[in-house]
Structure formats: structure tokens, C-alpha cells
C-alpha positions as CSV (number, residue, x, y, z in Angstrom):
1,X,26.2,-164.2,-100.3
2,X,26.7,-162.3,-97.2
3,X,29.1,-165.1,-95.8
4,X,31.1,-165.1,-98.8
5,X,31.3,-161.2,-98.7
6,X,32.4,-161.2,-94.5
7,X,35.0,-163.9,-95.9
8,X,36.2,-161.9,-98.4
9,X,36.6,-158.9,-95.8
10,X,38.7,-160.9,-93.7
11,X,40.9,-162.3,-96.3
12,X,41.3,-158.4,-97.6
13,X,42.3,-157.2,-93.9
14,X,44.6,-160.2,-93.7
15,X,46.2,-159.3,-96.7
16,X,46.8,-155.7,-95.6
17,X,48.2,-156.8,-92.0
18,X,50.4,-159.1,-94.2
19,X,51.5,-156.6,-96.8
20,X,52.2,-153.9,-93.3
21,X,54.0,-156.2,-91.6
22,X,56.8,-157.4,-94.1
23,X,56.8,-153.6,-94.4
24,X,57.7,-152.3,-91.1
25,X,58.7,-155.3,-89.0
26,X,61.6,-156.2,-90.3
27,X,63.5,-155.8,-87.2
28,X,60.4,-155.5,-85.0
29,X,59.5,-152.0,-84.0
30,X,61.2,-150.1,-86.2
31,X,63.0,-146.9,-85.0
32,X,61.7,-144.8,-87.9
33,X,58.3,-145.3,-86.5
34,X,59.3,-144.0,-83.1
35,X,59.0,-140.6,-84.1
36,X,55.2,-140.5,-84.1
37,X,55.8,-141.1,-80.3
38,X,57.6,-137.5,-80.0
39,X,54.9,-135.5,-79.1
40,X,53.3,-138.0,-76.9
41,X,56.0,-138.3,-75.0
42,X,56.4,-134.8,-74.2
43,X,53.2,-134.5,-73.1
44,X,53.4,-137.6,-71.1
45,X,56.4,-135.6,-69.2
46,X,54.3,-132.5,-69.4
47,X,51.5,-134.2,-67.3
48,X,53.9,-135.5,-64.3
49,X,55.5,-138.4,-65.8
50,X,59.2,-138.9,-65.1
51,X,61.4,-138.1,-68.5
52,X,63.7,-141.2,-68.0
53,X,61.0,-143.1,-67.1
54,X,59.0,-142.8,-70.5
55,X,62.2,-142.7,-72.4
56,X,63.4,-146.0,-71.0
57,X,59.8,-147.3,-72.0
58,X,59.5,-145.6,-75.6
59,X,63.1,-147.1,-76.2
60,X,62.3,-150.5,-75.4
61,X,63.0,-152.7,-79.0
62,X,59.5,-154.1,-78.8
63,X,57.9,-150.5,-78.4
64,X,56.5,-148.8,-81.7
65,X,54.1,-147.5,-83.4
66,X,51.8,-150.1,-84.6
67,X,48.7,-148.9,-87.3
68,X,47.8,-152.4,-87.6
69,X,47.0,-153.1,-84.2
70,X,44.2,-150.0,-84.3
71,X,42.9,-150.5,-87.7
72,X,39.5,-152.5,-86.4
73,X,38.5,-148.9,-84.7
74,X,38.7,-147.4,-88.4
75,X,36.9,-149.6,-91.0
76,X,33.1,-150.3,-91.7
77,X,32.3,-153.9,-90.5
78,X,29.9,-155.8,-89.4
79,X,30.3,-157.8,-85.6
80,X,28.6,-160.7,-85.1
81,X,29.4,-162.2,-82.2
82,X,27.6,-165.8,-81.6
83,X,27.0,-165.4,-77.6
84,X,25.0,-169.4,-77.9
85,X,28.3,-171.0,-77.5
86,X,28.6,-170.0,-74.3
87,X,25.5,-172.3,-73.5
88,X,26.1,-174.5,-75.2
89,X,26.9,-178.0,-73.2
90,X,30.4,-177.8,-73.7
91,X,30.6,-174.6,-72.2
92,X,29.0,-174.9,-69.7
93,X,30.8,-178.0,-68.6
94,X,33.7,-175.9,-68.5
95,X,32.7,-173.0,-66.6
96,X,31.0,-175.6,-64.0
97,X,34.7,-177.2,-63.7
98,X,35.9,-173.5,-63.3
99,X,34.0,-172.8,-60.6
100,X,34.9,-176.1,-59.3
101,X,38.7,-175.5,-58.8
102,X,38.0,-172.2,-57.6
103,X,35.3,-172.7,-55.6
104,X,37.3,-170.9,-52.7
105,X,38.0,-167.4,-54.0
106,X,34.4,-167.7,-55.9
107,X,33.2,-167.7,-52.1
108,X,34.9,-165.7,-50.5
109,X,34.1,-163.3,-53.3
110,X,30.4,-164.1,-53.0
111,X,30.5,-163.0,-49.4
112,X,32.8,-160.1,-49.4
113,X,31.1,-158.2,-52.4
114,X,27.4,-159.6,-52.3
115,X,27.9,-160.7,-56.3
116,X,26.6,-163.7,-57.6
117,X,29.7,-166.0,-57.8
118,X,27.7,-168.0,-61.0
119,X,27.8,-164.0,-63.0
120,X,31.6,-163.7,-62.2
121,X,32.1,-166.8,-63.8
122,X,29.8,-166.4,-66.6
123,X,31.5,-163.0,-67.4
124,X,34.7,-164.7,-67.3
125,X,33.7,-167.6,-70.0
126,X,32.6,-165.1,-72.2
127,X,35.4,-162.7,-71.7
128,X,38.0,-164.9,-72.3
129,X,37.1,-168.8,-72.3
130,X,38.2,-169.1,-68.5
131,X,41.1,-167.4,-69.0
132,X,41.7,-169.3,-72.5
133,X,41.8,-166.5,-75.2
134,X,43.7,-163.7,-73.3
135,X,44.9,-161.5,-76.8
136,X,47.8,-161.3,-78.6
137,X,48.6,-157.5,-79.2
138,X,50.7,-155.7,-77.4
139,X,48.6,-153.2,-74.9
140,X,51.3,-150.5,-74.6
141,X,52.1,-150.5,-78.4
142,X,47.8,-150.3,-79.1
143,X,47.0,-147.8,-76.3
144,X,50.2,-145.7,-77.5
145,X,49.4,-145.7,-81.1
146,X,46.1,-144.2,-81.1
147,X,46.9,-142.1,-78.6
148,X,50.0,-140.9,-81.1
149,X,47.1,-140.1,-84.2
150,X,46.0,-137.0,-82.0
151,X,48.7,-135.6,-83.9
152,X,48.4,-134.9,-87.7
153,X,51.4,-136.7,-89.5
154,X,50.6,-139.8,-87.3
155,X,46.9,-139.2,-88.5
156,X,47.9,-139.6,-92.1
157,X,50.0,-142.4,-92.2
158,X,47.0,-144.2,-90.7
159,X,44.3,-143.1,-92.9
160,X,47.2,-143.8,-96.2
161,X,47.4,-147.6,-94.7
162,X,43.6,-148.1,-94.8
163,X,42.2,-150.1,-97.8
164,X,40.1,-147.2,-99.6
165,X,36.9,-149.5,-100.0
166,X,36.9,-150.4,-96.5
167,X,38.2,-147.5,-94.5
168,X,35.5,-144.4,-93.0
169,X,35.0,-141.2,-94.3
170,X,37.9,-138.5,-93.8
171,X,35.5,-136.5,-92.0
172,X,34.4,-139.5,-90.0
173,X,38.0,-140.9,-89.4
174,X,39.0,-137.5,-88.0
175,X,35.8,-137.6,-85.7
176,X,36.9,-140.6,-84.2
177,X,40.5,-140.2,-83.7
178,X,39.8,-137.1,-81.8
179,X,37.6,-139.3,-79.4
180,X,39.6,-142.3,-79.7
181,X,43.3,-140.9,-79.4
182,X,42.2,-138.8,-75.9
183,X,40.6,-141.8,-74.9
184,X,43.9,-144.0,-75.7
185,X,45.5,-141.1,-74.0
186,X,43.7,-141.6,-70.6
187,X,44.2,-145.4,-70.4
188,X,48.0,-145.0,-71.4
189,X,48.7,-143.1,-69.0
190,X,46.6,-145.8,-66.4
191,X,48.8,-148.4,-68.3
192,X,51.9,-146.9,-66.9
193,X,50.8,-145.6,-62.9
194,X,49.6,-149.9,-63.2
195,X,52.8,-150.7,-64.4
196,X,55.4,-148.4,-61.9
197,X,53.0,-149.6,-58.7
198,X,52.7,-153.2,-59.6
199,X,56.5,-153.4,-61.0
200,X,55.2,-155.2,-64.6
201,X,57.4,-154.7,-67.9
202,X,54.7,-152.5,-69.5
203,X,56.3,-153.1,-72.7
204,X,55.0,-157.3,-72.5
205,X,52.1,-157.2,-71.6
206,X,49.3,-158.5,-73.6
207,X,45.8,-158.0,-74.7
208,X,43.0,-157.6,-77.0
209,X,42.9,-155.1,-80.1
210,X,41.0,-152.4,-78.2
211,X,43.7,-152.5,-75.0
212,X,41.5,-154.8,-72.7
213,X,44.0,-157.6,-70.9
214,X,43.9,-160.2,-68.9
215,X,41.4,-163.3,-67.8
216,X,38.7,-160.8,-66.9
217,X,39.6,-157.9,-70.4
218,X,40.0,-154.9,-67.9
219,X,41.3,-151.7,-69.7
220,X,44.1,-150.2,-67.5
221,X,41.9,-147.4,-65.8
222,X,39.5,-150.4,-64.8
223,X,42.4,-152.2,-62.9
224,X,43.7,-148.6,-61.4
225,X,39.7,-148.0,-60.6
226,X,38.4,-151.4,-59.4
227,X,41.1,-154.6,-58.9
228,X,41.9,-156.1,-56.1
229,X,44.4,-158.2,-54.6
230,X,42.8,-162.0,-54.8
231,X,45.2,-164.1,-53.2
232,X,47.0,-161.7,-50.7
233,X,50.6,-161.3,-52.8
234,X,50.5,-158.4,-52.2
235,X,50.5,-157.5,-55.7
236,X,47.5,-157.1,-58.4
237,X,47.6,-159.1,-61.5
238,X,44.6,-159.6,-64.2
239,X,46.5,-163.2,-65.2
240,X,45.9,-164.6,-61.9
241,X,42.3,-166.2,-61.2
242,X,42.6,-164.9,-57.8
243,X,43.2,-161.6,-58.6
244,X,40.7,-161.8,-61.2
245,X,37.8,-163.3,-59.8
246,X,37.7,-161.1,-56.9
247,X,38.5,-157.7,-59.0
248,X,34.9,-158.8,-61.4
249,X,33.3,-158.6,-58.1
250,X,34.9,-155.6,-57.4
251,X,34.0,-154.3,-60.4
252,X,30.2,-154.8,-60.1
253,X,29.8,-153.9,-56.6
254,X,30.8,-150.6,-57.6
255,X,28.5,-150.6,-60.4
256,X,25.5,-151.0,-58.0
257,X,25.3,-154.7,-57.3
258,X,23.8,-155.9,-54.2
259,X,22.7,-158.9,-52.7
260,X,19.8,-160.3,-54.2
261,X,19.9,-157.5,-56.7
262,X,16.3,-157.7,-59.0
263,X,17.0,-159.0,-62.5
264,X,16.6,-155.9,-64.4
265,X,18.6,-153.6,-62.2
266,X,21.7,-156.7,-63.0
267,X,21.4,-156.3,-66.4
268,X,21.8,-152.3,-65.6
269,X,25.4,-153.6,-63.9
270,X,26.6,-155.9,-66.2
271,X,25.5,-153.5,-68.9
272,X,28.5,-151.1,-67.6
273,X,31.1,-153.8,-68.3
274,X,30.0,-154.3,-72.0
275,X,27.8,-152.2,-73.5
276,X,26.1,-155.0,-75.5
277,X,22.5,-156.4,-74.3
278,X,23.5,-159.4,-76.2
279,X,26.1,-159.3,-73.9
280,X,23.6,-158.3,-71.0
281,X,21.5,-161.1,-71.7
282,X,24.5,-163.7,-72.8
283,X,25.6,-163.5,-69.1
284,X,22.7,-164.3,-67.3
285,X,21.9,-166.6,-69.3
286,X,24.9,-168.8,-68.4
287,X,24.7,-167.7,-64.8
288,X,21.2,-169.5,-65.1
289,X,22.5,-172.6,-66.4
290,X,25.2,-173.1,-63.8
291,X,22.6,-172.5,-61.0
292,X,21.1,-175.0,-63.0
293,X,17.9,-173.4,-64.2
């Protein structure tokens, strides 16, 4: 019965994204839909941004405002996330082949950042399949859009779009696009100091529902925080196993990982990458199995 409800769920939120997107996509990001972007653009140039620089990016024809993209954050479900495939056989076949063709850069980041090259890998299956399952949505459009519902009419066009039976409270909506859109708000403005520095189209780059990109799912205040330059370009990019690789090792050192690091103070690190200890435990586990224990 449960299955059958979780099923019907889905096929209800397909239905919705469906129904939105014959709606407003006719032409991709509509113009009308821009508007919501008003007042965070001006405060964008309020907060030291340069005005033609977030005016060039706001007018971009694949930039809009996209309700869809946030409506996970605002809806009661259930996640169930099956973390035994990743030990399964197959999986770890593949992560030991991974680590095989990057055996260098697994080193070297071994060495440099005292972190377990068999936990950067593991967090890397799990994140993204090696690199495999790197999202589809577009991380400006998401981070800008809840950023956007801080204001009121934005607000209300997302809580009008959600399906009554599966959408929060009003009271609890409003709670958590307070939290949410200043949240949004922070890493948007990451998103675009990443963007200028590194010279990527912001407006193409893609990653999961909640704003996370690239083979290791940083959010952009992550990359600004803790990447690293992998394979000595020069420049930093989350697609690149390189740049990846290294930047998870990054990541943890400055988290607290040292060098034989006891098991319980680990799980304390990875803890800060995903707050999950099914996730916690998920990792080490596969870290176990490719040190073949």
C-alpha cells in the first residue's frame, strides 16, 4: 500500500511539472516571469554587484524564474534513499575501476591533505555515480528562484502552483521560504563571484534540485570556500575529476580530517558534507570494501 501511495505521489508531481511546463515554457524562460527577478536584482546591485553585469545575466533567454525547479523544498514527502547499492558488487566494481584510472590525483591527494583516498571515492560514487548522474536543473535558474520568494508576489505564485493535498502549511511554507530564499540568496551570490573568477556562462551550468553541481554536488559557497585546482589549469572546475577529487579532500581537511583520523571523529567529518548518518555510515562503508575489508 505504501509503494502504491509513493507511486501515486510521483505520478501527481509529474503531472504538475507537466501541466507548469506547457504553461510557461513555451518559448523557454518566459519574459513575463522575469519580473519576480526585479527586486533581486536590485539588491544584487545594492550589495556590490556590477548593474550590467546582473542585467546581462538576468537577460540571458535561458534565465527565469522557475517554481518547478524548487517545489521538492515545499511539499510533504517521504525520502528514502537505498544507500546498499552502493555496496553492492557492481558498485563497487566501479568505484575500484575509478580509483584505478585516477590512481594519480587519488595520491597525490592522499598525501597532500592526509584524507583517505578510498572515502573521496566512496563520496564520489554516492554523490554522483563517479561522475555519472551530475543533475539536470539549471543552478542559476534554482538558486535565483527561491532566492526571488523572499518577496511576496513571488511567494504567492509558488504557494498557488502547489497541489493543495501535498503542499505545507501557509504558516509553514512562509517559515521556510524565509530560511530558504536568504539561504538561496547567499549561494547566488557565490554562484556568480564563481562564475566572474572562473570565466563559466553561469546561465549553463547544471546541477541538482537543491543547487549542488558537479561530480562531487558542491553548492557554490563550497567551491568559493574549499576547491582546488586538480590538474594545474589554472582554473577550478567541479566537472573535472581532477579538480574534483582533490577539492573532496580539500573539503574534509578543513572539516577536521587528519591522518589516521579515529572512526568516530570521520563520521563527525563526513557528517558536514551530508547531514545524513545513513550517509555517514553509507561512506565508510564503501571505503571499507575498496580497502577490501
Amino acid at each position: 500500500m505504501k509503494t502504491a501511495t509513493n507511486i501515486i505521489k510521483k505520478c501527481a508531481l509529474i503531472f504538475f511539472l507537466i501541466l507548469y511546463s506547457v504553461a510557461t515554457d513555451t518559448h523557454g524562460a518566459e519574459d513575463s516571469q522575469k519580473k519576480y527577478f526585479e527586486a533581486l536584482k536590485k539588491k544584487l546591485i545594492t550589495d556590490g554587484f556590477d548593474k550590467k553585469q546582473i542585467e546581462d545575466i538576468y537577460s540571458k533567454k535561458n534565465v527565469g524564474f522557475e517554481p518547478m525547479g524548487i517545489y521538492l523544498f515545499f511539499v510533504h514527502r517521504e525520502v528514502n534513499v537505498n544507500y546498499d547499492q552502493f555496496s553492492s558488487k557492481s558498485s563497487i566494481k566501479k568505484a575500484k575501476t575509478y580509483a584505478k584510472t585516477h590512481k594519480k590525483i587519488l595520491s597525490y591527494a592522499e598525501k597532500e591533505f592526509g584524507v583517505d583516498k578510498n572515502v573521496i571515492v566512496a563520496i564520489i560514487l554516492v554523490e554522483t555515480r563517479l561522475g555519472k548522474l551530475l543533475g539536470s536543473k539549471n543552478v542559476f535558474n534554482t538558486l535565483s528562484t527561491m532566492a526571488a520568494i523572499s518577496e511576496k508576489s513571488a511567494r504567492d505564485t509558488l504557494w498557488e502552483l502547489l497541489p493543495e493535498k501535498e503542499r505545507l502549511s501557509r504558516t509553514e511554507y512562509d517559515a521556510k521560504a524565509d530560511a530558504k530564499s536568504q539561504w538561496a540568496y547567499d549561494e547566488l551570490k557565490a554562484l556568480i563571484e564563481y562564475s566572474s573568477k572562473e570565466n563559466v556562462d553561469i546561465a549553463s551550468l547544471r546541477g541538482s534540485y537543491a543547487g549542488a553541481m558537479g561530480i562531487p554536488q558542491f553548492l557554490p559557497s563550497s567551491i568559493i570556500k574549499h576547491a582546488k585546482d586538480g590538474n594545474s589549469d589554472g582554473r577550478i572546475d567541479m566537472f573535472d575529476n581532477y579538480d574534483a577529487i582533490v577539492s573532496v579532500a580539500s573539503y574534509l581537511k578543513n572539516y577536521g580530517w587528519t591522518k589516521n583520523i579515529k572512526r568516530e571523529d570521520a563520521k563527525s567529518v563526513i557528517f558536514n558534507y551530508n547531514r545524513s548518518c545513513y550517509y555517514v555510515d553509507a561512506i565508510l562503508k564503501v571505503a571499507d570494501l575498496l580497502k577490501g575489508k
